[in-house]
Structure formats: structure tokens, C-alpha cells
N, C-alpha and C positions, 0 to 999 in steps of 0.2 A: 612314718605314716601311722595312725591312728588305726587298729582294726577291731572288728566287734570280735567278743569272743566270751566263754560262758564263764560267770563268774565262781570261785570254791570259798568255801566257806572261810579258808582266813582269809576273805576280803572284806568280809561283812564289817569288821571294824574302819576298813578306811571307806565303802562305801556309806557308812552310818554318819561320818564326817561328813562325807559330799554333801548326804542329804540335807545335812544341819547349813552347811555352806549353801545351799542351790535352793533350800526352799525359806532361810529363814529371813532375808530381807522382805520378801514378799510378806512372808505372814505378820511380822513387824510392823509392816504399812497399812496392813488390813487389819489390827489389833486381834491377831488369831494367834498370839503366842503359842495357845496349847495346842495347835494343831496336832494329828498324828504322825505328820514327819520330824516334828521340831522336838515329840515327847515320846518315840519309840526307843526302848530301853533296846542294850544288843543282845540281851538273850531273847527277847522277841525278834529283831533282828535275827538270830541264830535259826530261830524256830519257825519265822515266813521264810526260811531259806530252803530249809525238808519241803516245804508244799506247793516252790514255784520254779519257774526258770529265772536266774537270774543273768542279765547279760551286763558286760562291761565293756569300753572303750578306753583303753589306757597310752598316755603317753610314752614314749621310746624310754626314760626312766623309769618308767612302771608306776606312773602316777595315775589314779585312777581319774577320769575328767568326765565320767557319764558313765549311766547305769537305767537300766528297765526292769521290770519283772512281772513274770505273766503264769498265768495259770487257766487249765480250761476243764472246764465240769460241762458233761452234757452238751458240747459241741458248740460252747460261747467260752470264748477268749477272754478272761480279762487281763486288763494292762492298768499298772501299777505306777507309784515313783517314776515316770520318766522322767530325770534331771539329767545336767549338765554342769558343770564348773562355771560361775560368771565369768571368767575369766576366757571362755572356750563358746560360746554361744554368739549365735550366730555363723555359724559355721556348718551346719546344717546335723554335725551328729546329732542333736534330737532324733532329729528323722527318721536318719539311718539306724539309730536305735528300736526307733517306732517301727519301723517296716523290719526291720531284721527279727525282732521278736515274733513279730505277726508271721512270718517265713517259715519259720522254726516248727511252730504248733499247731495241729491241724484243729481247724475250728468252721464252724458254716455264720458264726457269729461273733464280734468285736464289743467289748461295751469297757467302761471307763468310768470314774468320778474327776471331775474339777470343780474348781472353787469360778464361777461365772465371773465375777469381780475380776480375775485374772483375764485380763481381755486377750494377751498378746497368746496364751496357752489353749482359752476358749476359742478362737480364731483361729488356730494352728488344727487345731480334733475336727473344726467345721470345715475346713478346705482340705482336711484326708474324709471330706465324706460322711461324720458325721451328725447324729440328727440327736436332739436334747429330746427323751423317751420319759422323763420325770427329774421335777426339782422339789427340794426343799429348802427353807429359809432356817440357818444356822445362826441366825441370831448377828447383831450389830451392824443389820443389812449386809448382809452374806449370804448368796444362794449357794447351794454343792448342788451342782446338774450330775444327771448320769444320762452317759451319750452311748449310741450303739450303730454299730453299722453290721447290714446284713450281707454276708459272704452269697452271691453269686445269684441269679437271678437277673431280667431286661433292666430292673429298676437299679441297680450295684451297675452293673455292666455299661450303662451311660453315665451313672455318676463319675467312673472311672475317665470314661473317656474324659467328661466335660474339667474333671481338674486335669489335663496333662497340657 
């Protein structure tokens, strides 16, 4: 069985793989070769690892197949690289990844970046609830949205109910 758990630092190198594995067909399609997940070096790797949480879901071999990372300044969460293994998707560890981070770190606010052009990722952040707060156009018709949802209040507290 698959279980989330926090990632140490010599993972960083086979996470830096996943990433390249989980986000670089996407950026391929979308002519973003240089994105930041497809062009992070691992001593930066090394060094977003000192400033966040990072969690992993590893195979009964110790294959690493998913991975998050979150950090909260000032009582707003953010969430990072949520990937997956294409080989392991569909299967809902995203999710599990997504909500288990959010678990972990106490925050009264969620916020995010995605690439809009990703419909299937865009659609996943809007059915946990949330709301595109500002976009910019990255060129070769490419929007990066940043999404945010607000922790607790009538307006959260129905959104929850109405996705379950």
C-alpha cells in the first residue's frame, strides 16, 4: 500500500526526476520547455527543501510515484509541484497528496499557481473549491492562474459541503 509520508532530503534527487517525468510531456505540448519544473537545478531543489514541507507517496520498493510541497507565511498555505508518476495517475494519490499537505499546516488560507491551458489540473484545484484571484498571459497563449481558497467561514463551509 502506497502511504503519504514526509519527504528527507536525499529524496530530492529522485523527486527532481519525478518532476521532470510528471510535468515534462505537458510542458512539451504546451511549447514551455523552460518551465520551472523542467529547468530546476537540484541544488535549488536542495534549497526549496530548507523552506517547505515536502511530502512523498512511495511504492512498497521505495519508488518514489508522488510528491507536494507546501509552505505558509502569514496564515496562507501555499502548495507547490503536486505531481504524480504517469504511470500511477488516476488513482487518486494526487488528492491524497493535495489534502494531506493541507492537513499537516495550519493556515486560514490555500493559494496555488497553474498553467490554465492544463484543463485536467485546472479542473481538479476548481472542484477542491478553488476560485482564479489573478491571471497573467506567459506568452505563446499560456495563462499561469493563481487560485486561492479561503479556510473557514459560511462561504468555505458550503463550498465544502456542495463538492462531497
Amino acid at each position: 500500500m502506497n502511504t503519504i509520508e514526509i519527504a528527507t532530503i536525499d529524496d530530492m534527487p529522485a523527486i527532481l526526476e519525478l518532476q521532470r517525468l510528471a510535468f515534462g510531456p505537458q510542458c512539451k505540448e504546451l511549447g514551455f520547455e523552460d518551465a520551472a519544473p523542467m529547468t530546476e537545478t537540484l541544488e535549488h531543489a536542495y534549497e526549496e527543501f530548507t523552506q517547505c514541507l515536502m511530502l512523498k507517496i512511495q511504492t512498497a520498493d521505495g519508488q518514489i510515484i508522488g510528491s507536494v510541497r507546501g509552505s505558509v507565511k502569514d496564515g496562507s498555505l501555499y502548495i507547490g509541484r503536486l505531481m504524480v508518476h504517469p504511470d500511477h495517475r488516476q488513482k487518486g494519490l494526487g488528492q491524497k497528496l493535495f489534502l494531506d499537505i493541507q492537513s499537516r499546516l495550519p493556515h486560514t488560507r490555500v493559494w496555488l499557481c497553474t498553467c490554465q491551458q492544463v484543463t485536467h489540473t485546472y479542473e481538479f484545484y476548481q472542484r477542491q473549491g478553488f476560485k482564479t484571484y489573478q491571471s497573467e498571459e506567459v506568452g505563446k497563449g499560456l495563462t499561469w492562474v493563481y487560485m486561492e481558497k479561503i479556510i473557514g467561514g459560511e462561504a468555505s463551509q458550503k463550498e465544502d459541503k456542495d463538492r462531497k
